[in-house]
C-alpha positions as CSV (number, residue, x, y, z in Angstrom):
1,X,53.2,181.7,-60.2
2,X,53.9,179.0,-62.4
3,X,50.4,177.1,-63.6
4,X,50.1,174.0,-61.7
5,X,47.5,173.5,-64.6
6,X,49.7,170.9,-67.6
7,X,47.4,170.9,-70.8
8,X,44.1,170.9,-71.8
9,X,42.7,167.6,-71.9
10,X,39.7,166.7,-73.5
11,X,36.7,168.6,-74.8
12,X,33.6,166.6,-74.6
13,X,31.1,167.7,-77.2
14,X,26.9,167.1,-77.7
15,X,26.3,166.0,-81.4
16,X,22.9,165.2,-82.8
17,X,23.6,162.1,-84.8
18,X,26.2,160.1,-83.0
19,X,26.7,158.2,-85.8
20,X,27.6,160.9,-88.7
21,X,29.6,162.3,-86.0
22,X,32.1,159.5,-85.4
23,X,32.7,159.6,-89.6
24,X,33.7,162.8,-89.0
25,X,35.6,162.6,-86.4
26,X,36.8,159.0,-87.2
27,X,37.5,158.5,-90.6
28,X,37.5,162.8,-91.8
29,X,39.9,163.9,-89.2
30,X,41.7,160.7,-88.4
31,X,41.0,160.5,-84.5
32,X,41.3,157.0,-83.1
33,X,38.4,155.6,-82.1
34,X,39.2,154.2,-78.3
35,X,35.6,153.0,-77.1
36,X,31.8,153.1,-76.7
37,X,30.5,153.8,-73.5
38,X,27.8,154.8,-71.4
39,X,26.0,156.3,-74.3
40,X,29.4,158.3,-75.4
41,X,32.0,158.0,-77.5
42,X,35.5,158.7,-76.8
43,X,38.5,159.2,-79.5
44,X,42.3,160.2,-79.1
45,X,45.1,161.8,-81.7
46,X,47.9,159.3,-82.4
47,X,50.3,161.6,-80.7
48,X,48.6,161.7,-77.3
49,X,49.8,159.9,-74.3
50,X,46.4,159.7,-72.6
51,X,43.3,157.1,-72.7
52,X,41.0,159.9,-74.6
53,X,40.7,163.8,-75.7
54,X,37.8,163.9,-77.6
55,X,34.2,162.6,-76.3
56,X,30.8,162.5,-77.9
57,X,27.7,162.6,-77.0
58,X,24.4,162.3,-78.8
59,X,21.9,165.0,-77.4
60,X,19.0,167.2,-78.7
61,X,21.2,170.2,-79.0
62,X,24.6,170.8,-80.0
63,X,27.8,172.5,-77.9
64,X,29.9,172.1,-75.5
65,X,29.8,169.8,-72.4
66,X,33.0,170.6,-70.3
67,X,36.3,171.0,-70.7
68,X,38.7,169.1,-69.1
69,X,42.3,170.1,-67.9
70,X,45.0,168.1,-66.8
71,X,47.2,169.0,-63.7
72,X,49.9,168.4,-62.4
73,X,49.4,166.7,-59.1
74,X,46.0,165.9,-56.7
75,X,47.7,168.2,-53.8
76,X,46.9,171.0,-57.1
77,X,43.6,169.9,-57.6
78,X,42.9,170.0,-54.0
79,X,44.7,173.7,-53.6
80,X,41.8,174.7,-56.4
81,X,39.9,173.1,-54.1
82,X,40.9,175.5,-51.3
83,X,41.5,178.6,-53.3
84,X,37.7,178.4,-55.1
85,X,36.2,177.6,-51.9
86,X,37.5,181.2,-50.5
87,X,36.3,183.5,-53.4
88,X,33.1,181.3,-53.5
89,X,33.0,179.9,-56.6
90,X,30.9,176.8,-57.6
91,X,32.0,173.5,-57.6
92,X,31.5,170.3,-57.3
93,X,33.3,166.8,-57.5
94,X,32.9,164.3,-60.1
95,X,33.4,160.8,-59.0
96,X,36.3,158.2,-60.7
97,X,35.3,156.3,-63.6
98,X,32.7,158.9,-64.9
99,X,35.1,159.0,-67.8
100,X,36.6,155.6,-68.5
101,X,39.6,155.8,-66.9
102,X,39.9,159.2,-65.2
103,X,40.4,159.7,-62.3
104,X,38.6,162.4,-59.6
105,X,37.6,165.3,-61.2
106,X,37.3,169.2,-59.5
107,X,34.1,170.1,-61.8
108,X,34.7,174.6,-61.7
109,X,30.9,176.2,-62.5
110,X,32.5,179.1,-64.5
111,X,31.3,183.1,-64.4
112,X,30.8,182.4,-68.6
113,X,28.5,179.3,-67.8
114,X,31.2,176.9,-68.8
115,X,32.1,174.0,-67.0
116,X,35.6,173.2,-66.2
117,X,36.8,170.1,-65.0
118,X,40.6,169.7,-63.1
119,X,41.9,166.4,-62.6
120,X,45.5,164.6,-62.3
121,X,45.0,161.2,-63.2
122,X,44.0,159.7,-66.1
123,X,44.9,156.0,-67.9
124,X,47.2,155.5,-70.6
125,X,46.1,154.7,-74.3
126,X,47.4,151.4,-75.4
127,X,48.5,152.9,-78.2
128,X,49.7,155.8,-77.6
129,X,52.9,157.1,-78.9
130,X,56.1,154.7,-78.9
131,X,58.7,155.1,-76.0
132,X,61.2,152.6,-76.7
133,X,63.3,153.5,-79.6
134,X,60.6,155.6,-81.0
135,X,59.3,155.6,-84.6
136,X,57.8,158.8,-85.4
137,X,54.3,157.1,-85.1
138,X,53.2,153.9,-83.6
139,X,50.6,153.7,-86.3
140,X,50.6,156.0,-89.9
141,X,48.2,159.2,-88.9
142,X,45.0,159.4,-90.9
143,X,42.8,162.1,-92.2
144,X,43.6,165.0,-91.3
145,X,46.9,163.8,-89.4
146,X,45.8,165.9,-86.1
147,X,48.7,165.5,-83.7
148,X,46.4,166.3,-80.3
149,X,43.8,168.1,-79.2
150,X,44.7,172.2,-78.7
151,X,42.4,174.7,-77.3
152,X,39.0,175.8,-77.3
153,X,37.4,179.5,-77.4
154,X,34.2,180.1,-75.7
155,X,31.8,182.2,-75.5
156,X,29.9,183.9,-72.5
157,X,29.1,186.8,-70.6
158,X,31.4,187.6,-68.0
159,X,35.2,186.4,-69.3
160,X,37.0,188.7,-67.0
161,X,35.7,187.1,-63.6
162,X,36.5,183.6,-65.6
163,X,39.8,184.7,-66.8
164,X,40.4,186.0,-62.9
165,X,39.8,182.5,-61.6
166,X,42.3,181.0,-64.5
167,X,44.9,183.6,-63.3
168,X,44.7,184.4,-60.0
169,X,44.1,180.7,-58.7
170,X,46.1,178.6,-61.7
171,X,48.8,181.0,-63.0
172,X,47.6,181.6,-66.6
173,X,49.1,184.2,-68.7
174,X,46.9,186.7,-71.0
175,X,49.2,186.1,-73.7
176,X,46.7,188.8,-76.2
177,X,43.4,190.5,-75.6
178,X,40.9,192.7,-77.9
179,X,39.5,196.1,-76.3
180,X,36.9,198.0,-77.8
181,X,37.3,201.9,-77.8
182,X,36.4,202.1,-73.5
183,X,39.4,199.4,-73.5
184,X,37.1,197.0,-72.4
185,X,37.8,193.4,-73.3
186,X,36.1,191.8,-75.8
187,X,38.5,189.1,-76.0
188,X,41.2,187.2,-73.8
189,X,43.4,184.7,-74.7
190,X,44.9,182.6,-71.9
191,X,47.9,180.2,-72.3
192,X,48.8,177.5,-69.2
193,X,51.8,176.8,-71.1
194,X,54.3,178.4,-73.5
195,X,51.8,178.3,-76.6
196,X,50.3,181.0,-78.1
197,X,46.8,180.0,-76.0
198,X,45.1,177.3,-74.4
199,X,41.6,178.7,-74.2
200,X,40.3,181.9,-75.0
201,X,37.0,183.6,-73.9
202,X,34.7,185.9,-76.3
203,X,32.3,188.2,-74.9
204,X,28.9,188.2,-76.2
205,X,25.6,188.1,-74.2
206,X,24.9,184.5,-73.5
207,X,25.8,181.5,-71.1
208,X,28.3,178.6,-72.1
209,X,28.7,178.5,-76.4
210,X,31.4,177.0,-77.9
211,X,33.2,178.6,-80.9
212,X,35.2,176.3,-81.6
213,X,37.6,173.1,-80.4
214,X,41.0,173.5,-82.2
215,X,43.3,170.8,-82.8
216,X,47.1,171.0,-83.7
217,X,48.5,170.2,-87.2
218,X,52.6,170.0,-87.6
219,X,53.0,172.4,-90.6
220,X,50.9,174.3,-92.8
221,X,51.6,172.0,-95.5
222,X,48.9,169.5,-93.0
223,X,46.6,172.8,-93.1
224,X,46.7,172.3,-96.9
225,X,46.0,168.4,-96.7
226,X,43.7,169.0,-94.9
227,X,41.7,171.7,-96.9
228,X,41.8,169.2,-99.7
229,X,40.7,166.5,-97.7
230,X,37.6,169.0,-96.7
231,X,37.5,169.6,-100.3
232,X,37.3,166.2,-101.5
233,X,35.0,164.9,-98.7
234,X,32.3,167.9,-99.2
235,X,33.2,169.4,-95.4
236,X,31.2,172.7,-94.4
237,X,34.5,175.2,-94.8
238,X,34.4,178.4,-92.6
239,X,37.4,180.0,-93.1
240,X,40.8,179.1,-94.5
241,X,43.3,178.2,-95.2
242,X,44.3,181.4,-93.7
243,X,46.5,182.7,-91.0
244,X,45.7,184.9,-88.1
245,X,47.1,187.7,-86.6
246,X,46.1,187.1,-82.8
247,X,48.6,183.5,-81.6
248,X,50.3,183.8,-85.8
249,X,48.7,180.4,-85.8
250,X,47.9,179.1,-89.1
251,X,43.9,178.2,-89.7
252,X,41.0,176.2,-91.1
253,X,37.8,176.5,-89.4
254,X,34.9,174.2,-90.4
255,X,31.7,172.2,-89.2
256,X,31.2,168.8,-87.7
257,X,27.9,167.3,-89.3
258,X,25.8,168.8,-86.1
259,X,27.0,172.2,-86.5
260,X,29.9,172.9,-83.9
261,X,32.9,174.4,-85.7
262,X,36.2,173.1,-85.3
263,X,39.6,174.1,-86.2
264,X,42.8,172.7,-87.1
265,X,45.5,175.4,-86.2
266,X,49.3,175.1,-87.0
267,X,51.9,177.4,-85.5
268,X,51.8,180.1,-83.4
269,X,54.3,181.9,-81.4
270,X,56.0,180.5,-78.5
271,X,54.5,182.3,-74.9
272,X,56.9,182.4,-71.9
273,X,54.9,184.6,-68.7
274,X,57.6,187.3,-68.6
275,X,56.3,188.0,-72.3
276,X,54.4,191.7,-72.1
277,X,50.4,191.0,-73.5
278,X,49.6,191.8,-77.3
279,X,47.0,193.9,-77.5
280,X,45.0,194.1,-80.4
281,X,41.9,197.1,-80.6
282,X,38.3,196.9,-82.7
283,X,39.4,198.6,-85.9
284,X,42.2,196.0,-86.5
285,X,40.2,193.3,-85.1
286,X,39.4,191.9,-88.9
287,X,43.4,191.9,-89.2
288,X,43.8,189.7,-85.8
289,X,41.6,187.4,-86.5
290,X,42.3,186.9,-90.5
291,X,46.0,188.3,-91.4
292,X,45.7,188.2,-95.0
293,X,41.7,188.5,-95.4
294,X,42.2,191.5,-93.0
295,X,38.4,191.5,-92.5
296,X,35.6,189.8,-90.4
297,X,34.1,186.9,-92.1
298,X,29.9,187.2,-90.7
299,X,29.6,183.6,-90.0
300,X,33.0,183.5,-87.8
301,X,31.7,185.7,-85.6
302,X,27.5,185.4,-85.5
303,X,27.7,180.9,-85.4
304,X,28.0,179.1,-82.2
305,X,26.7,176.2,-80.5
């Protein structure tokens, strides 16, 4: 089954000073700012088709909203419909226009306490990238020079029933997973596409956390701008620059000014479905996650939002 599911499409995120958060966001990693409304803030990367990726929202607590996915065609959305329905899964439909210019939504109440939302339509930015005689950018990228956003790992309780629902009813591919010694997952990585992942679940015993939004970088000479530019601008580092082991992807994690850890993530191998999973066990777990470090770094694992 090929995944009627196209990209991910926007992460919309609770910060607790919106404005410290659209600095960040804004002027540190060189989103463009699209608009103001209802209370949120919306942003895209210069090489994104599509009205918005990125959406704040000031709150009390920090974490993730939703996710949002982008498919292919309504008739998909409404087979989801169909398919979620019969395994009786939770869901619920968010009107048009809850978003500026998105369309219907399919709003999936996942096992993990995340909320997914599928939808087909959404407007074009007016300034997205060129399409007639393209220039390599419309506009020169900023900041950190992020090309779109990526993925997103999450953490809850029950990934495998979540990961059942993203495989069995959307055709995603566990491209890697980490088993402890009962070969029990601790970790799945699930790609929609042919990239190394497009979201990736983490057990641990809670409901809904974010670990972090990732978003892609050409080369790892941008991973290096952009570890000076977290340098110069005093940015809470994580991690990095480093690369991993699990996706090869090349890596900074570090903190928006509310706490919720983002990446920006260059590389990775190319995934096609025939490809068998990479599985990766506990004792070389410090190796997948930090090739070079080849060790678990305590805040990676123990911070979430």
């Amino acid at each position: 089954m090929l995944s009627p599911v196209l990209r991910p499409g926007f992460i919309q995120l609770r910060v607790l000073d919106i404005d410290e958060a659209i600095v960040h966001y804004r002027d540190h990693m060189g989103l463009d700012f699209v608009s103001r409304d209802d209370g949120r803030v919306y942003f895209k990367a210069y090489d994104e088709f599509d009205r918005h990726s990125v959406v704040l929202r000031e709150a009390d607590n920090v974490g993730v909203d939703v996710m949002g996915f982008k498919m292919a065609s309504q008739e998909a959305v409404e087979e989801l419909r169909r398919n979620l329905d019969e395994r009786g899964v939770a869901h619920e439909t968010v009107e048009p226009e809850e978003q500026p210019g998105v369309g219907e939504r399919l709003r999936v109440h996942m096992p993990t306490g995340h909320l997914f939302d599928f939808y087909a339509t959404m407007a074009l930015s007016d300034n997205g990238p060129m399409t007639d005689n393209p220039e390599l950018w419309r506009d020169e990228p900023k900041g950190m020079r992020i090309i779109r956003f990526d993925h997103c790992a999450l953490l809850g309780d029950e990934i495998e029933a979540a990961a059942e629902i993203l495989i069995e009813c959307l055709g995603f591919s566990v491209t890697e997973r980490v088993v402890d010694p009962a070969g029990e997952n601790i970790a799945i990585f699930l790609s929609c596409s042919n990239k190394a992942h497009d979201v990736a679940f983490l057990k641990a015993p809670v409901k809904g956390k974010l670990h972090h939004a990732s978003f892609l970088l050409e080369s790892w000479a941008d991973i290096g701008h952009a570890a000076d530019l977290m340098a110069r601008r005093n940015i809470k580092i994580d991690i990095g620059p480093t690369r991993h082991g699990i996706t090869r992807g090349q890596t900074i994690y570090f903190f928006d000014p509310s706490g919720n850890r983002n990446e920006t993530f260059s590389g990775g191998y190319h995934f096609y479905p025939d490809n068998p999973t990479r599985v990766w066990t506990t004792d070389k777990f410090g190796k997948g996650l930090f090739y070079y470090e080849q060790e678990v770094v305590e805040s990676f694992v123990g911070v979430y939002t």
